[in-house]
C-alpha positions in Angstrom: 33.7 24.8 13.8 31.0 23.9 16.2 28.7 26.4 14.3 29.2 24.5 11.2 28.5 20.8 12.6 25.4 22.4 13.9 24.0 24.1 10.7 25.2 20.2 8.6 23.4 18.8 11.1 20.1 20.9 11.3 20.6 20.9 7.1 20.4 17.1 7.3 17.9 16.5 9.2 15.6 19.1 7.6 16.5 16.7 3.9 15.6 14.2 5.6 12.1 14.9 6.5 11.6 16.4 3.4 12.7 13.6 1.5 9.7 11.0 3.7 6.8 13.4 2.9 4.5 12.0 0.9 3.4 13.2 -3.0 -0.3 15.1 -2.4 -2.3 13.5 -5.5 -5.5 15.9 -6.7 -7.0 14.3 -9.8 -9.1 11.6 -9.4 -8.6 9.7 -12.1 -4.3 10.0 -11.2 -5.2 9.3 -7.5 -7.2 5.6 -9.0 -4.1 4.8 -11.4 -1.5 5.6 -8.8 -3.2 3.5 -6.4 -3.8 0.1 -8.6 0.0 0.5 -9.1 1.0 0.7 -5.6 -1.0 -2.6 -4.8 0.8 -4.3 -8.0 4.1 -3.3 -6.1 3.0 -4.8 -3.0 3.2 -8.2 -4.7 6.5 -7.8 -6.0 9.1 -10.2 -4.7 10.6 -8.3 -2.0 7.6 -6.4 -0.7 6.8 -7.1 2.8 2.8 -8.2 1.4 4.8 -10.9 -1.0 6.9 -11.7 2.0 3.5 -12.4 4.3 1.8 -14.0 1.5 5.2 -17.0 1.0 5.5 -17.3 4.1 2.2 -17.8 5.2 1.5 -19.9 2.3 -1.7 -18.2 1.2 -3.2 -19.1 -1.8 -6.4 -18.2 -4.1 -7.2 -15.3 -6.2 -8.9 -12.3 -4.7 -11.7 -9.3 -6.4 -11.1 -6.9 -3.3 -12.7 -3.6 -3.0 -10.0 -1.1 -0.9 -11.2 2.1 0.3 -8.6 4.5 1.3 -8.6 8.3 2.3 -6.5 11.6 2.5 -3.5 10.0 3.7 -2.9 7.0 2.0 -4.4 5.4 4.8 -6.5 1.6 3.8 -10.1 2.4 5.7 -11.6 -0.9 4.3 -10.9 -3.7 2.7 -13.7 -6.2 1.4 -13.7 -9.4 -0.5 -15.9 -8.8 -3.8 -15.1 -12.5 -4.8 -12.8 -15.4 -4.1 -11.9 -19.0 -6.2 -9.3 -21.6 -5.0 -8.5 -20.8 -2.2 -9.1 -21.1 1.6 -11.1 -19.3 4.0 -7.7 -19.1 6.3 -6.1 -17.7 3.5 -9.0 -15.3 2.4 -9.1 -13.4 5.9 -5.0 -13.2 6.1 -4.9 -11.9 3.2 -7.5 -9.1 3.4 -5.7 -8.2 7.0 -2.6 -7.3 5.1 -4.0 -5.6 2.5 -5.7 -3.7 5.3 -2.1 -2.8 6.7 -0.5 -1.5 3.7 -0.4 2.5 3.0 -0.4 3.7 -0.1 2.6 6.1 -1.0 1.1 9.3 -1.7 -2.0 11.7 0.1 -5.0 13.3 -1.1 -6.8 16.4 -0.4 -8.5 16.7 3.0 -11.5 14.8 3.4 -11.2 12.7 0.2 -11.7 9.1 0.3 -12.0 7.0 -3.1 -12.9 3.4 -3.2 -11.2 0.6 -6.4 -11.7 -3.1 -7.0 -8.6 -4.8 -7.5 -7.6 -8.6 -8.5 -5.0 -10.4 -6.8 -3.6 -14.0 -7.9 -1.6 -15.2 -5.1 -1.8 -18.5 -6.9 0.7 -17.2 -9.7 3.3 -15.5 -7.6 6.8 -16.4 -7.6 7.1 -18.6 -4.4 
């Protein structure tokens, strides 16, 4: 009996880790639309970015360049342009976009860069 616990429990364990690995992307062009997708999600009502960005009452609508790297990992975040909005706003904003990891990896060494629009102004508050 105590064999079996064991073995469920090792057997569970091993699921789990399995189950948090992240999907290893290789095509660029996959890599770029998998990655405008994942920053749409982030702005879905019940995403911790949509819970920041109510909360903190941010406002304005963002162009943002995001450069990101092998393992989903944000390594830059710049504002390309910004309208109606507030420089408060504009630097919050571009931290937590900063924070976010994207849900999947790349190959070693790859980093790819997109522009992206956010309107925080049309968001279900």
């Amino acid at each position: 009996m105590k064999h079996l616990l064991t073995i469920l429990f090792l057997v569970s364990i091993g699921l789990t880790a399995a189950a948090q690995k992240k999907e290893l992307l290789e095509d660029k062009e996959t890599i770029l639309a998998r990655a405008t997708l994942a920053l749409d999600a982030a702005l879905q009502p019940g995403q911790p970015l949509h819970e920041a960005v109510v909360k903190e009452q941010l406002i304005g609508r963002y162009v943002i360049q995001v450069s990101f790297r092998e393992k989903g990992d944000i390594s830059s975040v710049f504002v390309v342009s910004a309208e109606m909005h507030d420089q408060r706003s504009q630097n919050r904003f571009k931290d937590l976009v900063h924070q976010l990891e994207l849900p999947f990896k790349m190959p070693k060494g790859r980093q790819y860069r997109i522009e992206h629009t956010f309107d925080l102004n049309t968001i279900h508050r």
